[in-house]
C-alpha positions as CSV (number, residue, x, y, z in Angstrom):
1,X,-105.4,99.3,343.1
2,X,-105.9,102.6,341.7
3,X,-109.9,103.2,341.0
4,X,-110.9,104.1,337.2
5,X,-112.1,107.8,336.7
6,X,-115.4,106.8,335.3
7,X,-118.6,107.2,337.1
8,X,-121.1,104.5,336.3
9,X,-124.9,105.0,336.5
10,X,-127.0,101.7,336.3
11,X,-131.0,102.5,335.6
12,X,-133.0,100.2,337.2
13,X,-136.8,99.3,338.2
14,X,-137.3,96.0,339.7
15,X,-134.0,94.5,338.5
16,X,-133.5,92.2,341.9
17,X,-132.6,89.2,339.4
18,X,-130.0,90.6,337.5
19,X,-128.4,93.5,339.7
20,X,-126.2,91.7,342.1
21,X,-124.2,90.4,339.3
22,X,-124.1,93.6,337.9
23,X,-122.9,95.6,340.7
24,X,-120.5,92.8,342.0
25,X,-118.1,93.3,338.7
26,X,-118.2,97.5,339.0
27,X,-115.4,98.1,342.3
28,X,-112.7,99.1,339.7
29,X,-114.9,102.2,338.9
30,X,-114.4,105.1,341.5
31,X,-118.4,106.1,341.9
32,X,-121.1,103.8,341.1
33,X,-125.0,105.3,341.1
34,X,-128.1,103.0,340.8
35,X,-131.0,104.8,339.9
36,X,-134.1,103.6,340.9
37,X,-137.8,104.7,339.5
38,X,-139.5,103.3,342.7
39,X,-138.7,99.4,342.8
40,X,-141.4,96.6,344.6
41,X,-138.7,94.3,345.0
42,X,-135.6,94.4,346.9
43,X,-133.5,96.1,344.6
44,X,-132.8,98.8,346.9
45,X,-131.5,96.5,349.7
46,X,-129.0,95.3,347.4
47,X,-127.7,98.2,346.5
48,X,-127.2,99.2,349.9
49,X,-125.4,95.8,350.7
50,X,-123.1,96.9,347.8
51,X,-122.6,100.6,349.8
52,X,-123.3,101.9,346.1
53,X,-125.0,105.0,346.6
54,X,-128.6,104.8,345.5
55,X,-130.8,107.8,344.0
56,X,-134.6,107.4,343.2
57,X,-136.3,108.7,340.1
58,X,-140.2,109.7,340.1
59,X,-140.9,110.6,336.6
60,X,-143.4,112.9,335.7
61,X,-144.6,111.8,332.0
62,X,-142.4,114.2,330.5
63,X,-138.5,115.6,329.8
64,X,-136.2,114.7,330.9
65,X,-136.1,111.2,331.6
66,X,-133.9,108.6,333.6
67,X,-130.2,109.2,331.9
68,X,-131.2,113.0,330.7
69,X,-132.3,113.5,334.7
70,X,-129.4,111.7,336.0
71,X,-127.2,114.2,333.7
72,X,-128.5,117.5,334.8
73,X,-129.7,117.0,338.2
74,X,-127.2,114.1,340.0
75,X,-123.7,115.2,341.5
76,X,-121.4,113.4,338.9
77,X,-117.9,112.6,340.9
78,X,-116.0,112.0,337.7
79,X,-115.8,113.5,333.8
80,X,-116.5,110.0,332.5
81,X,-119.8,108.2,332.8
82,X,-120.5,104.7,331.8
83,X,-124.4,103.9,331.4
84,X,-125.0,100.2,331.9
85,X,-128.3,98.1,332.5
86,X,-128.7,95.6,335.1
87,X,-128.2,92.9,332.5
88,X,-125.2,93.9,331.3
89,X,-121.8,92.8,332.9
90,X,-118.6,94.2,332.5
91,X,-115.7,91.7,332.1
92,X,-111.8,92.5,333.3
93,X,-110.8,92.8,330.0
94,X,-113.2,95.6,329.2
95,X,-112.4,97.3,332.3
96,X,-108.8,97.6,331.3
97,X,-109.2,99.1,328.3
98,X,-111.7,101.8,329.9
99,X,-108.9,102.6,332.3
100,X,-106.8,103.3,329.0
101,X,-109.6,104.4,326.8
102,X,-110.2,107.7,329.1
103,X,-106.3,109.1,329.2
104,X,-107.1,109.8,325.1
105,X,-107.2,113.5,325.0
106,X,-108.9,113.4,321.9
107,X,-112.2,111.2,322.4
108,X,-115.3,112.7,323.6
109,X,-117.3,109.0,323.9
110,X,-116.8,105.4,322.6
111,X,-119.3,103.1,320.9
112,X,-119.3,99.8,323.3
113,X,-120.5,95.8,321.8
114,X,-121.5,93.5,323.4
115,X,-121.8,89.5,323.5
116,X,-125.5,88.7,324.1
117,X,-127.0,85.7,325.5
118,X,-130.3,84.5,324.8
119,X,-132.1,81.5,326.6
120,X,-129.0,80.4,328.1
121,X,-126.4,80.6,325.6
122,X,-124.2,82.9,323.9
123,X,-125.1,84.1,320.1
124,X,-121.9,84.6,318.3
125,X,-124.0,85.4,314.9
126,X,-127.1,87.4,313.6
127,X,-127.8,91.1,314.7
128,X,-124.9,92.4,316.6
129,X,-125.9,94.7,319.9
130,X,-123.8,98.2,320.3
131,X,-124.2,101.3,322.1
132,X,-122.7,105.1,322.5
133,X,-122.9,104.4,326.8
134,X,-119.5,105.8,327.7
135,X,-119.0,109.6,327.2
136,X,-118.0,112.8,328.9
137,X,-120.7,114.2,330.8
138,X,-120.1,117.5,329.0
139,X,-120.0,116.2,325.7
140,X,-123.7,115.8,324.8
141,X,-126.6,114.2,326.6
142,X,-129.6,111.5,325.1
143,X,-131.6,113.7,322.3
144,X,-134.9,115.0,322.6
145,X,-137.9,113.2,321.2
146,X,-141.3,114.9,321.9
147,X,-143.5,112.1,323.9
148,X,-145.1,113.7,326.1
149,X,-148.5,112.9,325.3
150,X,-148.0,109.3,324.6
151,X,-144.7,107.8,326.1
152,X,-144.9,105.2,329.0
153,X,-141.3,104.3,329.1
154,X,-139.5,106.6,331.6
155,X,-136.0,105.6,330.3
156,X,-134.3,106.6,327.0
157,X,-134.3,102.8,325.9
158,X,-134.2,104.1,321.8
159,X,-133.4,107.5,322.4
160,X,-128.8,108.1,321.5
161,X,-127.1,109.8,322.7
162,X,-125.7,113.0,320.9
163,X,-122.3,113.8,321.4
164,X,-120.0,116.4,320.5
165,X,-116.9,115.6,319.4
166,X,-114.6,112.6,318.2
167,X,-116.1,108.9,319.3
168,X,-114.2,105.7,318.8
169,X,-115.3,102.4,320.0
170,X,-113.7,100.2,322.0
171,X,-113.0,96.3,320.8
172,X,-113.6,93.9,324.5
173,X,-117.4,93.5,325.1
174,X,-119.8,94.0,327.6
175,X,-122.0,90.9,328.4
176,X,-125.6,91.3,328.2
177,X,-127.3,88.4,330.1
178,X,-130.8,88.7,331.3
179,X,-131.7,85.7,333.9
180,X,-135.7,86.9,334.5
181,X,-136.5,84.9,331.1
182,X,-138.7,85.1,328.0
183,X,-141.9,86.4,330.0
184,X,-140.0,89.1,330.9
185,X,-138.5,89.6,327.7
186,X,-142.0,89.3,326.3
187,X,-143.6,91.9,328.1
188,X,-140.6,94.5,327.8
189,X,-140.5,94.0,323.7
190,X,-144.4,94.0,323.8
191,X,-143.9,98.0,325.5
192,X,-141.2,98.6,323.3
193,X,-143.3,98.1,320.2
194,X,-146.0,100.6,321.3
195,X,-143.7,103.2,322.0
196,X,-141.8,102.4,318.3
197,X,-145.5,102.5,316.9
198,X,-146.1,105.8,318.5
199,X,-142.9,107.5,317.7
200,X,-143.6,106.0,313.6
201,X,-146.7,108.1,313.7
202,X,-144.8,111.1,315.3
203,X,-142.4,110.8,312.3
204,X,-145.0,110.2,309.5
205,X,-146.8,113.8,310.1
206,X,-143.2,115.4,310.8
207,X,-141.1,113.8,308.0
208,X,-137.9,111.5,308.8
209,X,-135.0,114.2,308.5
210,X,-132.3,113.8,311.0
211,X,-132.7,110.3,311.1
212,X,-129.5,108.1,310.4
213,X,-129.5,105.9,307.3
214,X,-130.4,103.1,309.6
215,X,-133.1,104.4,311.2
216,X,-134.3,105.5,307.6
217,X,-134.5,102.1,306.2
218,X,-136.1,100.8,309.5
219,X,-138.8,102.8,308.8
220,X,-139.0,102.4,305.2
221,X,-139.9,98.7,305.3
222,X,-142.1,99.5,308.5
223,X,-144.0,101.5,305.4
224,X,-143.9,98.7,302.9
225,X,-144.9,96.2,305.3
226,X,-142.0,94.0,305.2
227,X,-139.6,94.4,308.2
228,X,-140.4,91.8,309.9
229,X,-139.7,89.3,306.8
230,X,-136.5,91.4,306.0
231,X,-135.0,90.7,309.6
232,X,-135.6,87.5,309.7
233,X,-134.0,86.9,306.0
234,X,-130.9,89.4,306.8
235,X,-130.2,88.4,311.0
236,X,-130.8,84.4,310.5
237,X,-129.5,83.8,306.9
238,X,-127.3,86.6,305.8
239,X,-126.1,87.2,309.1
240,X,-125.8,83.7,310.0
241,X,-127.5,83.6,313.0
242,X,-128.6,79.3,311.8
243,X,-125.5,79.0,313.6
244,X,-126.5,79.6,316.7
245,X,-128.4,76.6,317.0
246,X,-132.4,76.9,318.2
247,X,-131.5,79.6,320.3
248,X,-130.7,81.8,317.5
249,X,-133.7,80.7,315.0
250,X,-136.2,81.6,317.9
251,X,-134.2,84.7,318.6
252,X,-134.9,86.0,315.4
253,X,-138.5,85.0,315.0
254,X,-139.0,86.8,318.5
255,X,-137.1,90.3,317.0
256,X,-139.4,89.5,313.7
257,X,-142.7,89.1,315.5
258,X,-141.2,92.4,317.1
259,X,-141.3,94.3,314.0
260,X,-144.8,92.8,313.3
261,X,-146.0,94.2,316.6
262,X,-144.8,97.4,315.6
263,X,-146.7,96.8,312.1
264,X,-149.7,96.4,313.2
265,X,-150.0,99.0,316.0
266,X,-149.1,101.2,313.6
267,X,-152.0,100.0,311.7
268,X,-154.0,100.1,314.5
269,X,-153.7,103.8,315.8
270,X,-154.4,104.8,312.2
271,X,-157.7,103.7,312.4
């Protein structure tokens, strides 16, 4: 079998859970990198019982940070490079239409979904997950937020990437499946919301040019106070996430409660 010209680079820290079914679905791809910020677990031996080659990442509190590092300062094999987390789980179907995705002359990156599980099962309804993760590494890299001061989080997890040239997107998904459970899930939203509460401030002296209309509206009803109400109305009802069964009601109160997080820090480092 001919390998796929696309590099793939899988951040990790402490990912011993999730990574082996990760990297067990990745031997189409020609080059496969894990990079690791210093992991307690064994998520180093795995990746050496995968002979993926394995790069470590010591962040210093400031630019750049895992995927912006990995771009400027990691030997890249191939002109393609495919970002996925250790949760995430490419399926054959996805994998052939990377292989024909990349011979497009005209495409610079490609917006990728994904069919996400939660407590078990799949939800087919509600918010849907995408990203910009598969690009030319010449194209454009993750954009530039100033955090130094503040930031904990040494991975562009809201950062996008900015790319030049045409996108598409490409229709198979990617699964995103996290087996180390809601404590886990707790604790990573619980971080998430203090950077989102930082960055809010950030924006509130600055002003929210350059933001896309999404982003805008996000932080809009942060302003007004009622985010957290208007997810839940627009992801459970409008969205139809009911369908989902239990899973998807407490899905959506967990994103809500999110948003209130966010709220209330925000609150919070105004005082």
């Amino acid at each position: 079998m001919v390998r796929i010209s696309v590099t793939v680079v899988v951040p990790v820290k402490n990912e011993a859970k999730n990574l082996p079914a990760c990297l067990d679905k990745l031997k189409p791809f020609s080059e496969v990198i894990v990079v690791d910020s210093n992991s307690t677990d064994s998520t180093s031996r795995i990746v050496k019982d995968y002979n993926y080659k394995l790069v470590n990442f010591n962040w210093d509190g400031k630019f750049p940070k895992k995927r912006n590092w990995v771009l400027q300062n990691v030997t890249l094999k191939n002109d393609w490079i495919l970002f996925l987390d250790a949760d995430e789980y490419v399926t054959p179907e996805f994998i052939s239409e990377v292989r024909n995705a990349i011979t497009r002359p005209s495409y610079t990156g490609f917006w990728l979904c994904y069919d996400n599980f939660f407590m078990g099962k799949q939800i087919k309804y509600g918010d849907k997950m995408r990203k910009l993760a598969l690009f030319k590494k010449n194209s454009g890299a993750y954009e530039y937020i100033e955090e130094d001061s503040w930031s904990h989080l040494d991975m562009e997890v809201h950062e996008h990437p900015i790319i030049d040239g045409k996108v598409g997107k490409l229709k198979n998904p990617i699964i995103h499946k996290d087996y180390k459970g809601l404590e886990h899930y707790i604790q990573r939203h619980n971080a998430y919301s203090s950077w989102e509460a930082n960055r809010f401030k950030q924006l509130n002296k600055k002003g929210f040019k350059g933001l896309t209309k999404r982003q805008k509206l996000k932080y809009k009803l942060m302003q007004w106070g009622v985010l957290p109400l208007f997810y839940f109305i627009g992801t459970y009802i409008l969205k139809l996430g009911f369908l989902d069964g239990k899973q998807g009601y407490y899905l959506a109160k967990y994103k809500a409660y999110y948003f209130f997080q966010i709220q209330t820090k925000i609150k919070e480092l105004g005082h």
